[in-house]
N, C-alpha and C positions, 0 to 999 in steps of 0.2 A: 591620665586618669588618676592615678596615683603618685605624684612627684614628689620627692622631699624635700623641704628645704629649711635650713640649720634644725632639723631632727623634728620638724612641724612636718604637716603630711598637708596637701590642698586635693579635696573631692571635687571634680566639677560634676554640673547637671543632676544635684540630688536633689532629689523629694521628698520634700517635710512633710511626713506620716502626721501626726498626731499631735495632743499637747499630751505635753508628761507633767512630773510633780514642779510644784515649786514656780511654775510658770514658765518654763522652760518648754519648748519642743522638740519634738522626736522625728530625725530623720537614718535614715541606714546606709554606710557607706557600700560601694559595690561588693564585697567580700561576706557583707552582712552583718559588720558590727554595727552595733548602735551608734548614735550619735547625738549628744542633748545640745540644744542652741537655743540662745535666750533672742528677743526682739526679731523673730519671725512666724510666720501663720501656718497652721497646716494645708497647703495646696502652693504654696511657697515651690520654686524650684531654684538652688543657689548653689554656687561655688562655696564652698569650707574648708577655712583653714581648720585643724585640730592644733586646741592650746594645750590640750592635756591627755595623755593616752593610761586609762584605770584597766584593770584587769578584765572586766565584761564591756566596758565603753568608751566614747573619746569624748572629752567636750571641747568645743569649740565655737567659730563666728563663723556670720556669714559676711561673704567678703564680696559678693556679688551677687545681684539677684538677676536671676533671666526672664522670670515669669512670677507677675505676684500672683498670687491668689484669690479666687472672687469672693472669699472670706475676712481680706484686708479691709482694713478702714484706716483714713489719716487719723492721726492724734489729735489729742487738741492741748496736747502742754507741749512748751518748748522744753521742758526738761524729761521727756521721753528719751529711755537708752542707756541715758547716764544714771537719771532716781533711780531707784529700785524699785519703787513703792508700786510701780502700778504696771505691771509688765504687760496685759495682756491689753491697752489702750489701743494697740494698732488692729484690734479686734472683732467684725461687727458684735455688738450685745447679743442678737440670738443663739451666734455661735459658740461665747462666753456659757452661755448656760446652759447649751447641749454638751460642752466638754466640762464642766460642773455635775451634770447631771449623769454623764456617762459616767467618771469619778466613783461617784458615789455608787454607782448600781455595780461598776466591777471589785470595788470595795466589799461590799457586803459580799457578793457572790464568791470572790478568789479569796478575800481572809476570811469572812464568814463560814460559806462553803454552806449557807442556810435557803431554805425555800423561798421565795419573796412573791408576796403580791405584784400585781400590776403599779408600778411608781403611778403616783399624781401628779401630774405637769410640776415642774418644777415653778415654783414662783420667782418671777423677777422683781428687780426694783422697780418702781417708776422713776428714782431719781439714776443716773447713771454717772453725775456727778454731784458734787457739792454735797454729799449728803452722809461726810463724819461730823459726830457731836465732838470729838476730841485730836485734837495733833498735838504733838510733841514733837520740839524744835530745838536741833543743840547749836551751841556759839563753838566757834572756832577761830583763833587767831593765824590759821595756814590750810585755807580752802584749796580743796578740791579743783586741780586748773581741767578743765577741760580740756580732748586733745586738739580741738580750733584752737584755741588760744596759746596752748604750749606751739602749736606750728606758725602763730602768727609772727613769733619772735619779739613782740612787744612785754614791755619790763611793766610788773602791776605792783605799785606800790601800799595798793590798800589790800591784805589780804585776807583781810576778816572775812567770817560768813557767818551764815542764820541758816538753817534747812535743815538737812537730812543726812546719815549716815550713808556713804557708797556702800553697799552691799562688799561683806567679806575684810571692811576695813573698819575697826573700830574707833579710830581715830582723824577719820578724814569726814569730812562735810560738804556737800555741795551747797553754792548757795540760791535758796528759791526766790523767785521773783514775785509768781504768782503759781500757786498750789489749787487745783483743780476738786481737791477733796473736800476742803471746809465752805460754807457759804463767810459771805462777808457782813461783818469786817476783819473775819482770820487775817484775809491777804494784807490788808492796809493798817492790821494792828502789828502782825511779824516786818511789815516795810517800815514802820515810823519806829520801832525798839531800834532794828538795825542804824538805819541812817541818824536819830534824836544819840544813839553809843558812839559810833562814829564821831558826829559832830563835838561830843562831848570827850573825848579821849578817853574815855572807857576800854578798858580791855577786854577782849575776848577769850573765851578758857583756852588754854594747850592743854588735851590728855594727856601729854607725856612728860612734862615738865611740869604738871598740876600745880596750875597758876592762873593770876585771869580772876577779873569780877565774875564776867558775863557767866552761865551756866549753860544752862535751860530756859529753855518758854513753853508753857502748857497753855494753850487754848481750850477752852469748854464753852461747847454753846447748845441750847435748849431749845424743844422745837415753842415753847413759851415766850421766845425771845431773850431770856436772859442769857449775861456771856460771863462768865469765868476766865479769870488772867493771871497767872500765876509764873514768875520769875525766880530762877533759882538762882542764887549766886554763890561762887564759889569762896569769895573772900567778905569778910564782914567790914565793910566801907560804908558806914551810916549817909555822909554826905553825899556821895555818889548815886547810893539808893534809893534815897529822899526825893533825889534830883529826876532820875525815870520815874519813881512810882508817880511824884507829883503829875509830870510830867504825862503819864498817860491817862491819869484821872481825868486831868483837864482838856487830854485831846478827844478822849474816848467818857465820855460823861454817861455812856449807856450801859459800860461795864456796870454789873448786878457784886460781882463779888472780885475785888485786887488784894492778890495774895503775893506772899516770897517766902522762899527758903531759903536759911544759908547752912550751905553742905560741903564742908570740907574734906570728905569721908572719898575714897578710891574710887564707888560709882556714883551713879546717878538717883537713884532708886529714894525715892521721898519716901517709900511708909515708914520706915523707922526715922524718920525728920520731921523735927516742929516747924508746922505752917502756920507764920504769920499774917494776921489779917490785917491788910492797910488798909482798905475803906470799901465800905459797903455791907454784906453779910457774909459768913464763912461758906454760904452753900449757893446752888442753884436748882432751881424747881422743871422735875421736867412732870408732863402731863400726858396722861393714858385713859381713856374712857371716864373723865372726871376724878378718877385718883391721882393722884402730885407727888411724886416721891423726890426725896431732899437729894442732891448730889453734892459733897465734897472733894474737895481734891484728889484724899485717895478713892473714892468710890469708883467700884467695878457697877458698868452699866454700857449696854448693849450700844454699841457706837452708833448705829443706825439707827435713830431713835423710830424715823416710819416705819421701817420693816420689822424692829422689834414688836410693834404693833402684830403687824400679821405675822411675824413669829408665834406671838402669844396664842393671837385669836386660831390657831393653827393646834398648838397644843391643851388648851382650850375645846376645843372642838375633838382632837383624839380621846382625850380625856372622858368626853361622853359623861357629866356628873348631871345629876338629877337631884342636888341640894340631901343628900342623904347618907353623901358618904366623907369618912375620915380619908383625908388627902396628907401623905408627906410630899413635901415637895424637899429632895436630898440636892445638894450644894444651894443652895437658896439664894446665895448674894447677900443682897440688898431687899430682898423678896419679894420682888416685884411679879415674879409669876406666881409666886402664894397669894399674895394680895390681887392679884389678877384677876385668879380663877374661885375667889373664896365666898364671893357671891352665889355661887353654882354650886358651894360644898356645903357639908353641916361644921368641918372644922377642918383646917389645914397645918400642919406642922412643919415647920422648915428646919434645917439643921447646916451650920455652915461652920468652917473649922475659923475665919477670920472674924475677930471679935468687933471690930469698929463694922463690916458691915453688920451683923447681929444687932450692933447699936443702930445702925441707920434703918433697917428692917424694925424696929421696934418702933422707934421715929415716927417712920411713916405711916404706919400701922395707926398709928393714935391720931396723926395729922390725919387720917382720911377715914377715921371713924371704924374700924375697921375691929371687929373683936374675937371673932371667930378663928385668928389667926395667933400660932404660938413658935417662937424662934429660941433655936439653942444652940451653942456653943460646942465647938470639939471638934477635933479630927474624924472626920467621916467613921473611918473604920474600928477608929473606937468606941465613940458613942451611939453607933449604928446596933444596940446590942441587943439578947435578949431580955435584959434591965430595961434598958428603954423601951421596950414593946410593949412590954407588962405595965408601964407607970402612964404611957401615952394612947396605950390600946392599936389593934390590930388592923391595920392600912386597907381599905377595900381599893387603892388604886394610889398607885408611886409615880410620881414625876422627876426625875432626875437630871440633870442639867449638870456633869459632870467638866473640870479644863480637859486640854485639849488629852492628856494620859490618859485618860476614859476615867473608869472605875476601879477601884483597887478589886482586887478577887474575893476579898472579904466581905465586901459588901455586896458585892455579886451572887457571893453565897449565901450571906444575910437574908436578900430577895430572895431566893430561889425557896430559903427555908421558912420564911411568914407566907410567901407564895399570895400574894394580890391578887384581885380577879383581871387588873388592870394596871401597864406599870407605861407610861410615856418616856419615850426616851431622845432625849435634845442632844443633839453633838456640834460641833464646831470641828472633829474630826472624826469621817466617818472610818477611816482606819482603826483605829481604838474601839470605835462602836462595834464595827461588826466583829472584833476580838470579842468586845461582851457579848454581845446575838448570839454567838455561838456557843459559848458556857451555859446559855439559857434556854439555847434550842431545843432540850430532850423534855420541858414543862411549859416552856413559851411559843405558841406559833404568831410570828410578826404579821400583820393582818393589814397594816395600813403602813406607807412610805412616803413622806414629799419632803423634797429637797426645799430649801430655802436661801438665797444668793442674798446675803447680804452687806456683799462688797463688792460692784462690779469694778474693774475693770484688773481684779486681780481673781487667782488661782482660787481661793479660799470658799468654803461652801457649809451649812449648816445643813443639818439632814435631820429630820422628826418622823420616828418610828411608836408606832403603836404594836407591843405586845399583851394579848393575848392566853391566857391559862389554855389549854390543850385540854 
């Protein structure tokens, strides 16, 4: 039942309870500790080895299954187990979104600790694949061996990759063949860089030796059609670069915008990096109910460009506007939910602390004829003041769309202190949200709930709350 072996514990005949954080599952060993294990389903019953024993939990694998689950599904990537990217693939979808949606409602309930309406079905996707606008793809000169391949005993001379981070290792890469998230030609524009480097003796980066042309490869693609290509490199090799950039122009002649960086700097991170334009235009246009907003390299914008749609049309509809009322919309972006819903308002004010989206918010704004709408600059919780209330006038309803830390408290208090008749509230973590729900609970009663899944086949969930003045 219990056996040890070199100070690893193995459970047989357990039952995987639940899904827990992070995409992990929850099963209990017979004594009743927990137990989290990644790439199994709850109704799972398996033997577990424990790799790791914490003070309240073990984690560990499963090292036998006895009984699957009627809640399994096969994969459909060969790079299941190893990516990280998409743990919950062995999945069906419905059950994805009842452990999403349960998520969220013991969220609010256990941190909140608030009264909640009846949730709204949780909305799913229609697409269950293919359906990121954006990947990011590192180069590595010492891939990630699989443990087939370390047991085959076969020597592999080529050890470059293109793909993904292994989960927990900063520096290792597995390499993808064909990625299941982007539609094409993601797969056949990251296959022709790899193989066109290769052929070419181009080097791949080592992070730990910080060396190597190769970087990064960002992919962008619009539900318009257009596609975004952008190559980072690490070393400033003109002829080399010349040599790919040309090189995919002419294979990929559909590319809308071919971009490079060259980043010599410790990470990876391009916003503080000049992005060069090799041919085409600096942007790509995505399209929402007849409005077009510009996307750049660095632009923040909702990776799921369909369900950002009924994201919107979601907070849109909490919102409840009748063209008569002043809207802030706080973390703004790019302001495409200002611009959204501004048709429906008398004026909308957005406030974003990142100055280049502010500029592409203003962009767009003119591009789609758009006047009603006014964007500023600053860190939330400073320019959230009563200065600013006074020069912009008094909110009849707040839309917020805070990253995943929620809200600062100061702007929490902010609201609580102009007190809206109506404040919508967007999360991408409903953890954090229901810490703010609560701060708000003794003037806000939350009236309306629907989850929104805009990533299947991983843990992650968006959740839209409509509060309410008491």
């Amino acid at each position: 039942m219990g056996k040890k072996r070199t100070e690893k514990v193995i459970f047989e005949n357990v039952e995987v309870l639940d899904a827990g954080a992070k995409g992990v599952s929850v099963a209990k060993a017979p004594e009743g500790q927990v137990i989290f294990l990644p790439n199994v389903v709850p109704g799972d019953v398996v033997d577990v080895q424990t790799l790791k024993k914490r003070k309240a939990y073990f984690e560990g694998k499963a090292i036998k299954i006895h009984k699957y689950s009627e809640h399994r599904t096969e994969p459909e990537c060969q790079h299941f187990g190893v990516c990280g990217g998409c743990k919950w693939q062995n999945m069906k979808y419905s059950q994805q979104l009842f452990y999403k949606n349960q998520e969220v409602f013991n969220n609010l309930k256990r941190i909140g600790k608030i009264e909640l309406p009846e949730f709204e079905a949780i909305l799913g996707s229609e697409k269950q694949f293919f359906y990121r606008n954006k990947m990011e793809f590192g180069f590595s000169d010492s891939r990630w061996m699989t443990y087939e391949e370390i047991e085959s005993g076969k020597e592999f001379d080529n050890k470059n990759a293109l793909g993904f981070h292994i989960p927990r290792m900063w520096d290792k890469i597995l390499d993808i063949e064909k990625c299941h998230l982007q539609e094409d030609p993601s797969n056949a524009i990251r296959n022709e860089v790899r193989s066109f480097a290769n052929a070419n003796n181009m080097t791949f980066f080592n992070p730990r030796n910080h060396e190597g042309l190769l970087r990064t490869l960002m992919i962008r693609t619009a539900s318009t059609g257009e596609i975004m290509v952008l190559i980072q490199f690490f070393e400033d090799d003109k002829a080399n670069r010349d040599l790919m950039m040309n090189h995919l122009a002419e294979t990929f002649p559909t590319i809308t915008s071919l971009l490079y960086v060259i980043n010599s700097k410790p990470n990876d991170t391009i916003y503080d990096q000049d992005v060069k334009l090799f041919k085409g235009r600096e942007y790509i246009l995505e399209e929402m109910e007849g409005l077009h907003f510009s996307i750049n390299a660095k632009s923040f914008y909702q990776t799921n460009s369909e369900q950002a749609y009924e994201l919107y049309k979601i907070t849109r509809e909490f919102a409840g506007l009748t063209g008569n009322e002043l809207v802030y919309d706080l973390y703004t972006g790019t302001g495409t939910i200002a611009q959204f819903v501004s048709k429906n308002a008398k004026k909308v004010i957005g406030v974003e602390a990142v100055l280049e989206a502010i500029l592409d918010a203003k962009a767009n704004a003119e591009r789609n004829t758009i006047t009603n709408c006014e964007f500023y600059v600053g860190d939330m919780k400073n320019v959230f003041n009563d200065e600013f209330i006074a020069q912009h006038g008094h909110p009849d309803v707040i839309i917020t769309d805070p990253p995943r830390d929620g809200m600062h408290k100061d702007v929490v208090a902010q609201i609580l202190k102009i007190a809206p008749e109506k404040v919508v509230y967007v999360s991408c973590n409903s953890a954090t949200q229901a810490r703010d729900l609560a701060l708000m609970d003794e003037q806000y009663k939350v009236t309306r709930v629907r989850p929104v899944d805009m990533f299947p086949q991983t843990h992650h969930v968006e959740n839209v709350v409509l509060l309410e003045k008491r």
